[in-house]
N, C-alpha and C positions, 0 to 999 in steps of 0.2 A: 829906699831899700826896704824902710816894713813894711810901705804902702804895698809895696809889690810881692813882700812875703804875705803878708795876709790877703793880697786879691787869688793869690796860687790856694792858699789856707782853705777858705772860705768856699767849701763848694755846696752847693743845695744841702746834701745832706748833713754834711760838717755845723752847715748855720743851725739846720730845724733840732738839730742835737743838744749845741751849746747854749740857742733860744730855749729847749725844754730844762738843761739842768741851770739854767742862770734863775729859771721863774720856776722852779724848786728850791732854788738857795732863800729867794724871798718869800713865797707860798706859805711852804712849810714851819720856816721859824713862828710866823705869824700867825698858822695856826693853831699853832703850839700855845704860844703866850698869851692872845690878844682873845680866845675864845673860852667861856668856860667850859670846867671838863664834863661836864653832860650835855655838851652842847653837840651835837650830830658831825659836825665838820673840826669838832677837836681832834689833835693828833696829839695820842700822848707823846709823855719822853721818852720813853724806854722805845719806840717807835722811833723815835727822832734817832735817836743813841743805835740803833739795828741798823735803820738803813744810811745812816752817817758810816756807817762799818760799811757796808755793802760798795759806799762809792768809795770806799779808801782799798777795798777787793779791785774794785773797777779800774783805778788809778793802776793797781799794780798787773790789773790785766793787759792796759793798754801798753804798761811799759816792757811788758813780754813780745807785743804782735810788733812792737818798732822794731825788734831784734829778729822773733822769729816768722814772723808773716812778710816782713820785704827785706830780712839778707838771708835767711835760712838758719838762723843761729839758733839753735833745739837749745837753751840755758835751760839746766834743773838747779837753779843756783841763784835763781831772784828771791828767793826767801831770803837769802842771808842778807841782800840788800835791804830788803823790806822791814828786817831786822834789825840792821845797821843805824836805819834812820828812826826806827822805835824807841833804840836803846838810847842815842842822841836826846830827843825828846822825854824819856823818861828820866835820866840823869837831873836834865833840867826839874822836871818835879818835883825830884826827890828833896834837889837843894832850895826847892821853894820853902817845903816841911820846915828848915830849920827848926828851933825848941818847942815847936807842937810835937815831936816825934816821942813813941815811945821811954825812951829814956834821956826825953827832955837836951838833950844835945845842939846846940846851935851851929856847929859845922859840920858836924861826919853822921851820914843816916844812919836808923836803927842797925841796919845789919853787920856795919862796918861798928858799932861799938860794942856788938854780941860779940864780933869776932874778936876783938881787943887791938882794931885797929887806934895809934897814937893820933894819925894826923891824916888830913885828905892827900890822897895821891894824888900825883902832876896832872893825870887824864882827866883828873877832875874837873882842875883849874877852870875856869871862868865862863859852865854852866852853872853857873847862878844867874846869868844874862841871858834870855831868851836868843836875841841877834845873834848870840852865838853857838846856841844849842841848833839854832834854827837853818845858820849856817853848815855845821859839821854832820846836822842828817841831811846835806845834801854834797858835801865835798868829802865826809870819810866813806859812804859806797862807792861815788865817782872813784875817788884814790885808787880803792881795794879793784876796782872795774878795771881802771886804766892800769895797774901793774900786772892785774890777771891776765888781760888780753894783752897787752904790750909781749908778754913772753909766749901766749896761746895763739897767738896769731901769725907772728912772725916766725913759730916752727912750723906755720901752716897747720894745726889741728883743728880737725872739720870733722861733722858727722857725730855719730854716736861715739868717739874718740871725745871730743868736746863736752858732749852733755855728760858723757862721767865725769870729768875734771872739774865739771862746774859743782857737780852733787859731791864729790870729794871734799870741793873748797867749801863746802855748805855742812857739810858733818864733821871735818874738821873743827870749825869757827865751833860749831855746837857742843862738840868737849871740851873745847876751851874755854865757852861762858860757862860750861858746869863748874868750873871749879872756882872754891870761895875764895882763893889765893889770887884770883883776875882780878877781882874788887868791882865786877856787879851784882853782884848779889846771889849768885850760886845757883843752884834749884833754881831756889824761890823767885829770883827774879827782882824787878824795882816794883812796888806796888805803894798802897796808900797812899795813895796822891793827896792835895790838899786844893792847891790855887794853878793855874794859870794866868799869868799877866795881872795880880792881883784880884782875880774872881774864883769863886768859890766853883770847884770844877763839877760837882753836883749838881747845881741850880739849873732850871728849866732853861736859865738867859742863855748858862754857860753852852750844854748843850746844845741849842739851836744855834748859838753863832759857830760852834765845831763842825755842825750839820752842813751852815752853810760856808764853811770855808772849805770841807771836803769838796761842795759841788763846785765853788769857784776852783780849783786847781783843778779837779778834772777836766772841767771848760777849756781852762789855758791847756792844757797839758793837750787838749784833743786837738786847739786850732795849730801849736807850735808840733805835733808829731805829724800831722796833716803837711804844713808848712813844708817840713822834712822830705817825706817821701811825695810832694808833688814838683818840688823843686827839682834841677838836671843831677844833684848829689842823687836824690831817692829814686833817680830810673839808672844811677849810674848803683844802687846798692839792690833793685830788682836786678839787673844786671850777674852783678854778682851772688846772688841766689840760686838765680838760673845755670849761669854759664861761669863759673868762677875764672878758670881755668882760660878761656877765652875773653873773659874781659881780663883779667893780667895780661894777656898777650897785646888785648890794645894798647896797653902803658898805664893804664891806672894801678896805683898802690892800695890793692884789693885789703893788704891786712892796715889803711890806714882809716880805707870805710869801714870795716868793720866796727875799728875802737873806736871811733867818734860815735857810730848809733850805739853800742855797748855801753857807751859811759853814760851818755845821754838817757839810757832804758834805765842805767843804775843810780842815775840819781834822781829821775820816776822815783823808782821802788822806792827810797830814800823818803821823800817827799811823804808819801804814800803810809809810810809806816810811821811816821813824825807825825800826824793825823790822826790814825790809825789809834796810838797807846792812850790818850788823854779820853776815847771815847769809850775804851773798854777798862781803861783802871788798872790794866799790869804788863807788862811787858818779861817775860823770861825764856830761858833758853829753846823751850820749846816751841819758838815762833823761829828758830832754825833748821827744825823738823827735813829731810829732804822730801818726805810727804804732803808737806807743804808745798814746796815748788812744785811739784808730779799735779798737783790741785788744780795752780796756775795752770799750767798747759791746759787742765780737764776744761778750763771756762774759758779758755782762749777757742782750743779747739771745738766746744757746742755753740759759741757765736758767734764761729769766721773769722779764724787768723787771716790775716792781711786785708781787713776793710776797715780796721781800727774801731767803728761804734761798734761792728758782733763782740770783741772782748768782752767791753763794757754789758754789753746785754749779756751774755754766758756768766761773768761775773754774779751779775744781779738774780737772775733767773736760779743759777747751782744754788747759790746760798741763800736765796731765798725758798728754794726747794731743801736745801738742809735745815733748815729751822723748822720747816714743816714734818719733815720726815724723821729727825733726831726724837723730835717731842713723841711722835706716835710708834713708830721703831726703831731705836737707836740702835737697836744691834746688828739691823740689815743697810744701815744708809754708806757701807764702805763698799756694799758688794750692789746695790743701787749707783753709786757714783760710777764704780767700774764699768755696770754694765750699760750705763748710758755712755760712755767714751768709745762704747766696743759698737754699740748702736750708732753712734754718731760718725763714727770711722765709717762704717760700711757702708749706710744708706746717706746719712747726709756729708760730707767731704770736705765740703764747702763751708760746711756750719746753718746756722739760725740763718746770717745775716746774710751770706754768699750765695745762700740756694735761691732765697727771696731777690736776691739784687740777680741772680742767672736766671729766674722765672720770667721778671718784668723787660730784661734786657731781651729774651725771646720773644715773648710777647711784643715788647717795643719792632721788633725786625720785620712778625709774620704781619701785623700790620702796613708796615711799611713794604714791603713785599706787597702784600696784598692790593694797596692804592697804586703801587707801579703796575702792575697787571690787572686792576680795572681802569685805569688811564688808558694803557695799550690797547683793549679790549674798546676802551669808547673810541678812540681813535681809529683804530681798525676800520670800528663800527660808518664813520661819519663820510667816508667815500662813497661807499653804499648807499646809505639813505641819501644821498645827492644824485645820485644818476637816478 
């Protein structure tokens, strides 16, 4: 059964993808550590630390195009996921701190002993174990997925009906981590990290093994969403994308495809954001933003919703075009972002990836075209030259 899930998985461009970020996972750290820093093929860290960010973008890119590139599901509402699995993973840090914390505290972080909390809350309970922080930023978005669409799907809400309810359930969740009576940390958020797994979360080491664990989950993440939509489930969830209405009528349980890729996208995001906080140092409300998910779409939509690696490239390319353009005009990069979306709507449709993969697929045809009509043409030819 995996044999045959990953021979479906695994198709030319799937492998030269997962081959390029697998020999990024190794590459990179080792250039990092093994070279010194004036050395021409050094990567610093803060390098390593950006584009370790950029594939934990890409993770949650991809886990948008399972939802909205092969079933139609427009979600403004993977932030909160992505957030989900942050705050998961930050929790965990925070109880790494124990009495290195500002006011020296061995069980409740700084922020809960400013507030005059007595004792840790129940939610707390048993992030101080990685296994289990590492579990709950992928089963508390799942959850939150699986009862959001359980009740969204089975009313049949579709369309721009949906992607409000999803940015609803995403602004919602964001005034509720505002406030310091949630017990995450309010504003501020969870920050001052210390250790992961007993390593100093600053070190060159620390970073480059984050670097390359981002690029190993993207890898799994691309060959198992691949898996997904090339199996008879992902032509039976193209299916419904297309023709909803008519694939219910065939007898499939249209609102049960749905929450199985839904959860599966949400616990991506999940993943993604459990990554994600240890490489930027803080995790707070405003990684709930629904501006944030509206972003998703943007780098879904410039690399080719439904070919799964354009995410990943729009991912990479936007934000690596906002580092650029932040530094030199940050005041014009919201109305650059838009107007590349507006740009990319019009002329390219497809995306990065789609236009290129519909150039080569024509090209691939006039050729062949072309060899059946100089075949015909020599044939024609060869009665002739015989008489």
């Amino acid at each position: 059964m995996i044999t045959s899930f990953l021979a479906k998985a695994l198709g030319r461009n799937i492998v030269i993808t997962v081959a390029i970020l697998l020999a990024l996972a190794a590459l990179v750290p080792a250039l990092n550590l093994l070279t010194a820093p004036d050395h021409p093929l050094h990567v610093p860290t803060y390098i390593v630390s950006l584009f370790g960010k950029y594939l934990t973008y890409a993770l949650l890119a991809l886990a948008l195009d399972l939802v909205w590139g092969f079933c139609g599901i427009l979600s403004l509402g993977h932030a909160a996921f992505f957030a989900l699995g942050g705050y998961a993973m930050g929790m965990y840090l925070m109880r790494q701190i124990g009495a290195r914390g500002s006011y020296g505290n061995p069980l409740l972080p700084d922020f809960m002993v400013f507030l005059n909390w007595k004792e840790l809350p129940w939610f707390w309970q048993g992030f101080d174990m990685f296994w289990f922080a590492a579990l709950m930023a992928v089963l508390v978005p799942g959850l939150l997925a699986f009862v959001f669409g359980w009740f969204a799907f089975r009313s049949r809400v579709n369309g721009v009906y949906l992607s409000i309810i999803t940015q609803a359930m995403t602004f919602a969740l964001l005034l509720a981590f505002f406030r310091n009576d949630m017990g995450f940390g309010g504003n501020n958020g969870l920050t001052d990290f210390k250790d992961i797994l007993g390593f100093n979360i600053q070190s060159n080491g620390t970073r480059s093994a984050l670097f390359a664990a981002s690029a190993i989950a993207l890898a799994l993440s691309l060959v198992v969403t691949s898996g997904i939509v090339r199996s008879k489930y992902g032509k039976i969830l193209v299916g419904v994308r297309d023709a909803e209405s008519r694939t219910r009528f065939l007898g499939y349980r249209v609102e049960h495809m749905k929450l199985f890729a839904f959860v599966v996208s949400a616990m991506m995001a999940g993943v993604a954001g459990a990554l994600y906080v240890p490489q930027v140092g803080i995790i707070n409300p405003g990684e709930f933003e629904p501006a944030n998910s509206i972003e998703v779409v943007i780098w879904t939509a410039v690399g080719g919703r439904g070919t799964l690696i354009g995410p990943i490239v729009g991912a990479i390319l936007v934000n690596g075009g906002k580092s650029v353009f932040t530094a030199a005009f940050p005041e014009f990069w919201l109305f650059a972002l838009g107007g590349l979306f507006v740009l990319v709507t019009l002329f390219l449709p497809r995306g990065i990836v789609g236009t290129a993969r519909q150039f080569f697929e024509r090209r691939k045809e006039y050729r062949k075209a072309k060899a059946v009509e100089e075949a015909r043409a020599f044939a024609a030819a060869e009665p002739q030259a015989a008489e």
